[in-house]
N, C-alpha and C positions, 0 to 999 in steps of 0.2 A: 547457844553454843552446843552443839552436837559432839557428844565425849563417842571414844571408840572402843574403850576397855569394859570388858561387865564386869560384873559383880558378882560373887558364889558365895551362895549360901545352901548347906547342906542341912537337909532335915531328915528327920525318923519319925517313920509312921510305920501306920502294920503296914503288912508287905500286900494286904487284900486292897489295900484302898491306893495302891501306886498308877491304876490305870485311872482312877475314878480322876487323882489329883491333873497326872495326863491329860485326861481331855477337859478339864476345866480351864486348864490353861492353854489350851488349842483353842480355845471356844472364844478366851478373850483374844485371838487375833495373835497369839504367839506373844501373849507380855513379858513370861520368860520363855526361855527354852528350858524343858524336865529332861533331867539324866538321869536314870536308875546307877548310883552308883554301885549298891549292894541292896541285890532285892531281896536275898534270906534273910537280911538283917533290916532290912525297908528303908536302906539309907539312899533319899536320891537329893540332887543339884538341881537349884534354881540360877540357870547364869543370866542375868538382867541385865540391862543397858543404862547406865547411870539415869538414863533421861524419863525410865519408866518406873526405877527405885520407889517413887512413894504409892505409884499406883498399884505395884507390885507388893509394898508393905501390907498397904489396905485390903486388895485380896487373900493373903494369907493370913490375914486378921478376922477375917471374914469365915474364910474355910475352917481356922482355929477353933470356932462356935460349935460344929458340928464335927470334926473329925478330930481324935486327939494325936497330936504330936509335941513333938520335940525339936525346938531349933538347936542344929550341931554349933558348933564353933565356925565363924565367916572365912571362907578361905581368902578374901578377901575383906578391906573394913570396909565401911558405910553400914553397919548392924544396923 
């Protein structure tokens, strides 16, 4: 079943590493779309497709290894 609503989740990173996180997720074929919502403060959106939720978990699991962030509060649930 193909859901139509995404998902948001907002994180904080330095604000250096906003293009790096960008094209890592262009590279996987657009798993989320990145919004810089506040890049002085390196706050940007992950909006994801329910369908792509755990692949999109494990990537940012992944990135967590080597880049430090902070996951904000979900502006939607599915955490």
């Amino acid at each position: 079943m193909m859901h139509t609503d995404s998902i948001q989740w907002q994180i904080e990173v330095d604000k250096k590493d906003i293009a790096y996180i960008v094209s890592i997720f262009e590279g996987y074929d657009n798993l989320a779309v990145v919004r810089t919502v506040d890049a002085s403060r390196g706050i940007i959106e992950l909006m994801i497709s329910p369908d792509y939720l755990e692949d999109t978990r494990r990537l940012v699991q992944s990135l967590s290894e080597e880049i430090p962030f902070r996951r904000r509060i979900a502006v939607d649930s599915e955490q």
